[in-house]
N, C-alpha and C positions, 0 to 999 in steps of 0.2 A: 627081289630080295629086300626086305626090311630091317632097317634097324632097331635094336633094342630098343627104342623111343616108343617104336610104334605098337608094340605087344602089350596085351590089354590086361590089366588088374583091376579088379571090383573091388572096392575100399573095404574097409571094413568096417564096426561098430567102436574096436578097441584101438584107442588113441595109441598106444605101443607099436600096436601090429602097423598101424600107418606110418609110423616114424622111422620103424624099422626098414619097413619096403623102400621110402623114400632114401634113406640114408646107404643103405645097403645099392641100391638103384645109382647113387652119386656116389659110390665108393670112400664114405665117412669123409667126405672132402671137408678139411680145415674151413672151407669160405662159410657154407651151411650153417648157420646161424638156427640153432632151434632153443626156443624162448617158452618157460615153461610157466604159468600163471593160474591159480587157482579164484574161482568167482565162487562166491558161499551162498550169492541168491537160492542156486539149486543143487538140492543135497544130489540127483540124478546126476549132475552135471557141473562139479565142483573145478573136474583138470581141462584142461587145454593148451593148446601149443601153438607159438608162432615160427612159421620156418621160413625163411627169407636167405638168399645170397647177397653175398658182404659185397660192393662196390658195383652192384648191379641193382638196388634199390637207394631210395632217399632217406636216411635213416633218421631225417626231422621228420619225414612223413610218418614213417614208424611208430615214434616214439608220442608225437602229437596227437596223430589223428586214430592212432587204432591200440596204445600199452594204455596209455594213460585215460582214454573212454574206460577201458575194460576195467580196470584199477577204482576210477572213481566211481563204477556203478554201484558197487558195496554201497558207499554211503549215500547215495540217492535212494531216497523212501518214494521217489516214482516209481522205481521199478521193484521195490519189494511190495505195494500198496495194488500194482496193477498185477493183473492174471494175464500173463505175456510168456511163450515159450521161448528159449532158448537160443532160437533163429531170429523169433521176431528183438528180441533184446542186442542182436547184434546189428540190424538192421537199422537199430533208435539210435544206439550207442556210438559207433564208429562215423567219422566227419569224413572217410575219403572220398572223392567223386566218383570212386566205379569201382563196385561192389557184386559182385559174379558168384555162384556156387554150383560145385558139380562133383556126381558121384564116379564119376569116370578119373580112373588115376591118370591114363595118358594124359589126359586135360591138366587136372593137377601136376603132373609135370613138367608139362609145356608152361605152363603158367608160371612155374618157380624160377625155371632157365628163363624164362623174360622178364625177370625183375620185378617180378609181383610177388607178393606177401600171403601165404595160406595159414589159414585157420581151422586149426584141427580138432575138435571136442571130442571128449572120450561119450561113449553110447549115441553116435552119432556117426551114420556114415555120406550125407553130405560135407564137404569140405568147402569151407567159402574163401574165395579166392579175392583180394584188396589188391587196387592197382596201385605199387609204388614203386616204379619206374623211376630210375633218377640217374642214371652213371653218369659219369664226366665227359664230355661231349664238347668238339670242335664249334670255335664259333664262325658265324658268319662271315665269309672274309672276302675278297678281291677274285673272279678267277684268274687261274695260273696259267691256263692255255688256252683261252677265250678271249683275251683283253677285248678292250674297243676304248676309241676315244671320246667319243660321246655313246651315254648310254647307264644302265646300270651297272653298281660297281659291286654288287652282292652274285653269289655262288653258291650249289647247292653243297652241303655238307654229307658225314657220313652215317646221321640220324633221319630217319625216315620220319616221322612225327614233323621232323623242322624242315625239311623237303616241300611234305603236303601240306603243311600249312602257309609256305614262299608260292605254291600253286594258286591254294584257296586266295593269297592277297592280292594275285596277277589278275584271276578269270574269279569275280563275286559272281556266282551264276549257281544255281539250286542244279541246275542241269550236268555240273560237274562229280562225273562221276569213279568213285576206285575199287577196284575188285585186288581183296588181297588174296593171294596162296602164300603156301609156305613150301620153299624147294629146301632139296638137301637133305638125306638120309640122316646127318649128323649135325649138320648147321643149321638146318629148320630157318633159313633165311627169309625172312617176310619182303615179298614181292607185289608190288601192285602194280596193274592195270590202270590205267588213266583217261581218258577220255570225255567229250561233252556230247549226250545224248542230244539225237538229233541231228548233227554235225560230222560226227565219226560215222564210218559206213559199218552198219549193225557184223556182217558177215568177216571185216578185217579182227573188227572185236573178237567174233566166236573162236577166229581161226586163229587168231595170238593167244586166246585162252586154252584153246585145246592144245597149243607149240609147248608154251609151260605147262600142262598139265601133265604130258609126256614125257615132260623130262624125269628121269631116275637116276638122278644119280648119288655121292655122296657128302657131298660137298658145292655151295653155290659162295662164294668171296666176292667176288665182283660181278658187275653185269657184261664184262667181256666174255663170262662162264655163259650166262644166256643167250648172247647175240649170236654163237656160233649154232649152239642147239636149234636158233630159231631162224637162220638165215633160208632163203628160198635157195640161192647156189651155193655150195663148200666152195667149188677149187675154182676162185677167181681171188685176182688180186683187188679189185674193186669191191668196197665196203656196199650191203646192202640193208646198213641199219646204222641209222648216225646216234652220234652218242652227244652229248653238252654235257658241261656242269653251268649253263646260265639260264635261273628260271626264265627269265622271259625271252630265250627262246625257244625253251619247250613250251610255255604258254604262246607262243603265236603260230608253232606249230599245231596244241591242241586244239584252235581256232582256226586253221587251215583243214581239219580234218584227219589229222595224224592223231596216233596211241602210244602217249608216252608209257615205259613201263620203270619203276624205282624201284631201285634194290636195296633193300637195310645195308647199310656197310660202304660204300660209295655214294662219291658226289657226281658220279657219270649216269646221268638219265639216258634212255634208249628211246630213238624218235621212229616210227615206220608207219604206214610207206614210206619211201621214199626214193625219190629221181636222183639220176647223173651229175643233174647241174644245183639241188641242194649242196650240195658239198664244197661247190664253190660262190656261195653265198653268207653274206656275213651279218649280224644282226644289225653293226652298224651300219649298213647300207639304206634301214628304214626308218635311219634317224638324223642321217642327213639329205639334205635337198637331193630330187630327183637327178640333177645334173650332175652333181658330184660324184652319188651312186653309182649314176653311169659308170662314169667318165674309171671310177676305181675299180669297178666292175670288169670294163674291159682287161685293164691292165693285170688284173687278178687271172683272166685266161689267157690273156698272151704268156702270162708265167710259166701257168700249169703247161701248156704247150712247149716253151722252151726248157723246163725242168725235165720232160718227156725225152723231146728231139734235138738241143742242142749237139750234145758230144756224140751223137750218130751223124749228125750233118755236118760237123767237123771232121769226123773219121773217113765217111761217103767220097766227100769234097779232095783231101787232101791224097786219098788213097788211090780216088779211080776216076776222079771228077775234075783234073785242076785246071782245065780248062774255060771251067765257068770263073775262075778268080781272076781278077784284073794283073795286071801282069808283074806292075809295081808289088801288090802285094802277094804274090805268087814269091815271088824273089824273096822279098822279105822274110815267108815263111820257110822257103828252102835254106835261108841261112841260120835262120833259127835251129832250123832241126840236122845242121849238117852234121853236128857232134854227137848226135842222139841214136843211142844206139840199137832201137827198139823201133817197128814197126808203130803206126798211128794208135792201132786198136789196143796193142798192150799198152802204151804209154796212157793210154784212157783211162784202161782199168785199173791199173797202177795209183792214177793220181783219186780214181772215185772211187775205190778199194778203203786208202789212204783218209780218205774225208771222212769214208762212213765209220771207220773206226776212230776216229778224232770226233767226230758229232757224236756217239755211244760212249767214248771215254769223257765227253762233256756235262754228259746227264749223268754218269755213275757216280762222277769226282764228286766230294764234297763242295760246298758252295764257294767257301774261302779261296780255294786254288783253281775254281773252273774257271775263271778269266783267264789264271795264268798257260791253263795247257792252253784254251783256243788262242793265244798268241802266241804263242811257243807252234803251233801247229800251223795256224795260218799264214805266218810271217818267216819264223826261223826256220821253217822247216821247208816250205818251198821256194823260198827266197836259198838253198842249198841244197834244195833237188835241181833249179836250174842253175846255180853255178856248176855244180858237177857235171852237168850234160846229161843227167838220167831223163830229164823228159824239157821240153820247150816251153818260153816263158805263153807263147800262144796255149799252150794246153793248160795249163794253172789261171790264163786269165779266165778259159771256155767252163772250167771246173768250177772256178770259185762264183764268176756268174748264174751258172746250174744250181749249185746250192743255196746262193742267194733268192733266187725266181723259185723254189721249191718251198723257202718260208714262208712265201705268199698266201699259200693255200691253204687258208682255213681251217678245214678240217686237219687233223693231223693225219688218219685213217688215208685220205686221197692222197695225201702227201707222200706217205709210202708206200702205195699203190704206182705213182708216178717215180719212185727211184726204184722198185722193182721193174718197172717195165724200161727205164733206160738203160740198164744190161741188157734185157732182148731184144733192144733196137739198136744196143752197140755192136753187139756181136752179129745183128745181120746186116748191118752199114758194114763191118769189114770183112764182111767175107762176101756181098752180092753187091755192095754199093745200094744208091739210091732205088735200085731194084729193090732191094731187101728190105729201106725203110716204109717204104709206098706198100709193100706186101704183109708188113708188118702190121701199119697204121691198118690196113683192109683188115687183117684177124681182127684186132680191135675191137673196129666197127661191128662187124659180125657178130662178135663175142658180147657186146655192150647191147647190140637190137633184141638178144637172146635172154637178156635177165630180167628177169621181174623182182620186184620187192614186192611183198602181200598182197600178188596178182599184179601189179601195177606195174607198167611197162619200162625197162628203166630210163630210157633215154625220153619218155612223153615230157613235154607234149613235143617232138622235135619230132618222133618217132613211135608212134603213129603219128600224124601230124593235125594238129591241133590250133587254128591259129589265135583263136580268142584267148589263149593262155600265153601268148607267147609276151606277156605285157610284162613280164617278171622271170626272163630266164636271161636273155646275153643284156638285156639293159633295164633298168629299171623306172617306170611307169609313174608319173604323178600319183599319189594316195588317191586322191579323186576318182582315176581312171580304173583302180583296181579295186572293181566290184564284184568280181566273182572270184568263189575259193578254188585253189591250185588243185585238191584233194579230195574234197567231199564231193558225193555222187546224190545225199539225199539233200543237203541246204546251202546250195550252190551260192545264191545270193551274200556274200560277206557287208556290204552299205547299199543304199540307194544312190543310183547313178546321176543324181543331179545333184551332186554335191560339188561342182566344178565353181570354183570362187570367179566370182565378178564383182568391179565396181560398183559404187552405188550410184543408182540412176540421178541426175540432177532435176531437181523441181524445176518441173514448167513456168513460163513467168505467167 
């Protein structure tokens, strides 16, 4: 199915007839700007038109570089003294940097809805099309779900233009390269391709281009709309395509050998291939010392692990297990829970039910009063769910822990991956115990050796097992040491391996 965008019109000679098509085409929409000027050089070619939409061009660009040429050519005796036709006179005249013409109206259409200026002359059926692109446009700002403490403090925005150009200042390299399409039956959304020849494995490129080339559909807004069309598995809660808004870490992924893809309209870049343990990788970890990296590295999966299995090992424990707890604190929790009227596992889901609609009414509130609900939530609210007796002061400590160790996780995408899956590891802790979590964590497993992202295995290099890569997955590796790329197949090498600092030798006496 195509949209009326895409149905073809051969222009025509009479400057009416194309004003008409266009106009009638945009439904005489108010913004349509058509600018009517007469040039007396040529008695042939006296009328012409300019048509532009109102707050989707620069309208100094306009007015500077392409009314006001056309206006003062009259009194230039250069161009009445020279034997210059009519194309060529638009080609001297007009100052803009990019200067296009085509006898195809789709073109000419496509061209008007992206903020560029056509020019229509009557006995003439090419149309020259002026880039003046200008609308109002966010600036560069802080990202909003990426922070770091050390690091760059810029984000990509929701103009594509200012995207690839925060690329081009990351990676100066002639080798850097973008293939654009346009998705969306009605949005015509300008999508590009990313990558550094050479680097990128040729066959991921083909097969990400032909994933977008397929897609039909009629509308593309965000690159959320692509990541799905272009995933290798649907029905997993595990993300198989990471997203950013911070150039420089889709630039060191395009230097690992990933294929950033940008979408006109968001500041979320789409990174793939990509592994398990990306995800729980943070950009600042390659801009503080190795040790440190570590050391927060670890702590980053002991999270994601606890954000996972806590309130199923609490439920396991208390429900069919309580023998493994010391005795002291056995007692302690039976008196906690002696007023409580609800078995472990509702009392679970009650309080993580409870949060995740407190964490959702966080982000909807406006900004002014979101502090005041998450206090009102975190504080007054279970600070009298345990006075009432509806659940134990142990179960709001094990919750509000959970949620905390959940922030951890970098990605946001793994992050709700990780509180989907601790419902189905709550619900098989209270109905099998420790049986049901260990047979759980097994699907997992299984489930995660099974997915690929653009061929690539998801859990490598752990699985297949790989050990020369393992310098940058649970700890992180002196700069020095990490001389080979994680993801390219064709220019493995990233530095020369004698790059290990030593002191300087002392002169011999």
């Amino acid at each position: 199915m195509k949209s009326s965008l895409q149905v073809p019109f051969p222009l025509s000679t009479s400057l009416q007839e194309n004003i008409d098509w266009l106009q009638n085409r945009l439904g005489s929409s108010s913004d349509v700007i058509v600018r009517h000027l007469e040039i007396g050089i040529y008695p042939e070619t006296n009328a012409i038109a300019l048509l532009y939409i109102e707050g989707l061009v620069n309208s100094a660009t306009v007015n500077e570089h392409i009314i006001k040429p056309l206006l003062t050519t009259q009194d230039t005796e250069f161009y009445w003294q020279q034997d210059i036709c009519f194309h060529d006179l638009l080609g001297q005249a007009l100052t803009v940097s990019e200067l296009n013409f085509t006898t195809d109206g789709i073109d000419l259409l496509t061209a008007l809805l992206n903020g560029n200026t056509v020019i229509i002359a009557d006995g003439y059926d090419e149309i020259w099309i002026a880039g003046t692109t200008g609308w109002e446009k966010r600036a560069i700002e802080e990202p909003q779900t990426q922070t770091v403490v050390r690091g760059p403090k810029e984000s990509f925005t929701e103009d594509m233009r200012t995207n690839t150009s925060l690329l081009r200042r990351k990676i100066k390299s002639p080798d850097l390269r973008f293939i654009t399409l346009r998705l969306g039956r009605y949005t015509q959304t300008e999508v590009a391709i990313t990558y550094l020849q050479g680097i990128a494995d040729d066959m991921v490129v083909q097969e990400a281009k032909l994933r977008l080339e397929r897609i039909d559909t009629d509308s593309i807004l965000e690159s959320g709309y692509i990541e799905e069309f272009m995933e290798d598995v649907t029905y997993t809660p595990f993300p198989t395509i990471m997203n950013s808004e911070r150039p420089d870490a889709v630039a060191a992924g395009i230097l690992e050998g990933q294929i950033a893809i940008l979408v006109d309209g968001t500041p979320f870049v789409l990174l793939a291939p990509v592994t398990f343990f990306k995800f729980l990788q943070s950009s600042e970890d390659y801009y503080q010392r190795f040790d440190i990296a570590t050391f927060i590295r670890v702590i980053r999966y002991m999270s994601f692990f606890v954000s996972m299995l806590l309130p199923s090992l609490y439920i396991a424990v208390t429900t069919f297990h309580q023998e493994m707890l010391p005795t002291t604190f056995l007692i302690s929790l039976a008196a906690q829970r002696e007023g409580v009227p609800f078995p472990a596992i509702v009392e679970a889901f009650m309080m993580e039910i409870t949060f995740e609609v407190l964490r959702e009414a966080g982000v909807r509130m406006p900004r002014v009063i979101g502090p005041a609900i998450s206090i009102v939530g975190a504080l007054v609210l279970g600070q009298a769910a345990v006075q009432a007796g509806l659940v134990s002061a142990a179960m709001v400590i094990i919750v509000s822990f959970t949620a905390i160790s959940n922030f951890a996780t970098p990605a946001l995408n793994m992050a709700v991956a990780a509180r989907l899956i601790r419902f189905a590891l709550m619900l098989l802790a209270g109905t099998f115990g420790l049986f049901g979590i260990l047979t759980g964590c097994m699907a997992i497993l299984i489930h995660l050796a099974s997915i690929r992202s653009f061929g690539v295995p998801y859990l490598s290099p752990l699985a297949p097992l790989v050990g020369s890569k393992f310098k940058d997955i649970f700890v992180r590796s002196p700069w020095w040491k990490m001389d080979l790329r994680p993801l390219s197949k064709t220019n493995k090498t990233r530095q020369s391996p004698s790059n290990k600092p030593s002191p300087p030798k002392k002169d011999s006496p």
